[in-house]
Residue frames relative to the residue before (quaternion, step in Angstrom):
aa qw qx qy qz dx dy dz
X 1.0000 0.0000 0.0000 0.0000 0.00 0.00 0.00
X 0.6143 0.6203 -0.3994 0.2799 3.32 1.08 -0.04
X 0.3958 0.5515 -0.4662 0.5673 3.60 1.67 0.29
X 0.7283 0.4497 -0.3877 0.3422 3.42 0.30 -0.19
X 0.2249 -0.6863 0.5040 0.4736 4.15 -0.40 0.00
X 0.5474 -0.7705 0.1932 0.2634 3.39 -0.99 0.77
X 0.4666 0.6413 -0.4819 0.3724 3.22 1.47 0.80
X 0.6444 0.5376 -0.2268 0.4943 3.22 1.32 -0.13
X 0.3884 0.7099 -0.4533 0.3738 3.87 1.76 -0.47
X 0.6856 0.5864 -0.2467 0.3538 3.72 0.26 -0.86
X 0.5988 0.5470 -0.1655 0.5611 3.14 1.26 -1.31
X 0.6145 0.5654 -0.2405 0.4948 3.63 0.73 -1.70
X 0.8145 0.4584 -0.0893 0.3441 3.52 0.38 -1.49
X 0.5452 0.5217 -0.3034 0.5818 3.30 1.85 -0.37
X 0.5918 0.5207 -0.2804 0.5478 3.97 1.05 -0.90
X 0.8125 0.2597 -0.3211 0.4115 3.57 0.60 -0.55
X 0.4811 0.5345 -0.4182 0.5549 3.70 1.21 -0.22
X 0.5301 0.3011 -0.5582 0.5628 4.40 0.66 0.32
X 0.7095 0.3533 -0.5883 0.1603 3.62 -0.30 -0.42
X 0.6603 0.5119 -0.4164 0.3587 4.06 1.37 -0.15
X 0.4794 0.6274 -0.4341 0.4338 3.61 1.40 0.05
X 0.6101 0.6389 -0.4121 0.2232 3.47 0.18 -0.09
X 0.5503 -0.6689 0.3345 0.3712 3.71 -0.54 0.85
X 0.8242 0.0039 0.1249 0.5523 3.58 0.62 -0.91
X 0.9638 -0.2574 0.0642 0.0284 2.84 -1.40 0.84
X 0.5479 0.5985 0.0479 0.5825 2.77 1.68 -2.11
X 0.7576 0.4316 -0.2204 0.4371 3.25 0.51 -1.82
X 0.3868 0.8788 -0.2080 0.1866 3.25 1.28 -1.01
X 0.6469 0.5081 0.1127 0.5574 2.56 0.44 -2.53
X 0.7469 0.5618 -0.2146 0.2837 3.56 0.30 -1.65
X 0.6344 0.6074 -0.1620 0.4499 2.94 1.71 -1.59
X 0.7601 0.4825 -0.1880 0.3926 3.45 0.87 -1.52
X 0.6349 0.5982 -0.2903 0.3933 3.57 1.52 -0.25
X 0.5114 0.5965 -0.1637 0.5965 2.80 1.87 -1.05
X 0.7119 0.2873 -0.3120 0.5597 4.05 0.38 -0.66
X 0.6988 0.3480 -0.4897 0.3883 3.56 0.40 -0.14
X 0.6101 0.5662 -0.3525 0.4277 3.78 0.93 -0.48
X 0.7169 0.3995 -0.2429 0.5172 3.76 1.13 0.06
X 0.3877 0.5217 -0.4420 0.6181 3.50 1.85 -0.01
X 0.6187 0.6829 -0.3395 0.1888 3.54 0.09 -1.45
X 0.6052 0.5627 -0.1866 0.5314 3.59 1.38 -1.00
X 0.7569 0.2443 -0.1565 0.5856 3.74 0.53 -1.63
X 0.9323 0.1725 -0.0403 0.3152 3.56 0.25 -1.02
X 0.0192 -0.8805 0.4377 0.1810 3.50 0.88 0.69
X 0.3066 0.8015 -0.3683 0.3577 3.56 1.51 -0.46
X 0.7273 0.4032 -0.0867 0.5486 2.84 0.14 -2.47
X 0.8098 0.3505 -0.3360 0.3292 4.02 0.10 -0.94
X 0.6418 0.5442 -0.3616 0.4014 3.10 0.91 -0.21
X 0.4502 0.5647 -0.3639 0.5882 3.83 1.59 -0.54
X 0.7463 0.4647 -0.3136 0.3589 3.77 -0.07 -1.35
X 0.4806 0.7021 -0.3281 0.4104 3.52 1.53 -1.50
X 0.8653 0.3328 -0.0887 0.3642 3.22 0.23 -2.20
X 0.4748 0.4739 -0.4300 0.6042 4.19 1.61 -0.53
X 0.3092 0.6425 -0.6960 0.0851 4.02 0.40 -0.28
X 0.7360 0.5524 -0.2607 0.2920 3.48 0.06 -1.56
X 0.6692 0.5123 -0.2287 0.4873 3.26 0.80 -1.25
X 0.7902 0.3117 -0.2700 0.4533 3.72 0.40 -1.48
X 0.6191 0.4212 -0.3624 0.5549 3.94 0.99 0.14
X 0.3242 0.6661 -0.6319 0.2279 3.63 0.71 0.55
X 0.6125 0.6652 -0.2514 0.3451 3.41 0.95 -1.62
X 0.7085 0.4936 -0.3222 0.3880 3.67 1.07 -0.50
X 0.4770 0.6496 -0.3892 0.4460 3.76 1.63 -0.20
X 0.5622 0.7012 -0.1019 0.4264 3.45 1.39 -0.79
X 0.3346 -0.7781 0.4692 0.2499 3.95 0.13 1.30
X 0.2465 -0.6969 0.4809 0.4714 3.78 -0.59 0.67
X 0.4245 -0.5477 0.6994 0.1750 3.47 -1.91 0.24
X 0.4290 -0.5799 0.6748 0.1558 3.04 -1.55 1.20
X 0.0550 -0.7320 0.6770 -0.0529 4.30 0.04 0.91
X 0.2929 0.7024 -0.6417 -0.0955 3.16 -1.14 0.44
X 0.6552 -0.6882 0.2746 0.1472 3.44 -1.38 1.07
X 0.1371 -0.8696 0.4711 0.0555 3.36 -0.67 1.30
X 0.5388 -0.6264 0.4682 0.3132 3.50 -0.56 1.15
X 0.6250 -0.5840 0.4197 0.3036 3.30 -1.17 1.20
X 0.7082 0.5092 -0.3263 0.3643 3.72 0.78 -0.85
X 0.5832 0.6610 -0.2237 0.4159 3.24 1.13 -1.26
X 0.6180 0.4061 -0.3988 0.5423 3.88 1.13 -0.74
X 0.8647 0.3766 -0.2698 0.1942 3.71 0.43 -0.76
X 0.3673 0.5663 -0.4889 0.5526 3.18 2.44 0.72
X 0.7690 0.4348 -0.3090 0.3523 3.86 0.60 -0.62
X 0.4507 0.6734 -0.4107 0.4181 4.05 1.34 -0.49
X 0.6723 0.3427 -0.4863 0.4406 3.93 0.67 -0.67
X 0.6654 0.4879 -0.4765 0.3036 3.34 0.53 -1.68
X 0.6601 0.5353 -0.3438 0.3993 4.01 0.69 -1.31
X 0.7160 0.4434 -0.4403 0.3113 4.13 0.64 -0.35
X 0.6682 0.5918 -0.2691 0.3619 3.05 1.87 -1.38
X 0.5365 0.6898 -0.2425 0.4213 3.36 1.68 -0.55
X 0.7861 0.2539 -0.2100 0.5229 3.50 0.94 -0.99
X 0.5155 0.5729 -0.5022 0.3923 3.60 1.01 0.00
X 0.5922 0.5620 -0.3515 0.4581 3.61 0.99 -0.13
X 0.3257 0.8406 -0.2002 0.3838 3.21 1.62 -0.43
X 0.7299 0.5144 0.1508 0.4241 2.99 0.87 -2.26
């Protein structure tokens, strides 16, 4: 963000947080060409960085999404005994 002056970082940082919202792949790709082609005018700095991290920050689309859902921190350390005492029987 430092290519960017910082009254404008927020803005910058909102355009590049759409290119990880996208559903799929396609859009992905689609998204990051688009935000770098509207940086290109105000911030060639910032578009030219985003241009060249392309590869890297679009790894994450090669990647099936995953249905994650979130387990409270406590909840893992009532269920770890029942899950060791369970698979040591296993063995």
């Amino acid at each position: 963000m430092r290519r960017v002056p910082k009254s404008a970082q927020g803005f910058v940082a909102t355009m590049v947080r759409t290119i990880f919202a996208q559903p799929d792949a396609a859009t992905v790709h689609e998204q990051h060409t688009r935000i770098v082609t509207q940086l290109e005018e105000r911030f060639p700095e910032a578009a030219a960085l985003l241009a060249e991290a392309g590869p890297d920050l679009l790894a994450f689309s090669g990647f099936p999404n995953c249905e994650c859902v979130a387990v409270p921190s406590g909840a893992f350390a009532r269920v770890a005994p029942v899950l060791f005492v369970r698979d040591s029987f296993l063995t």
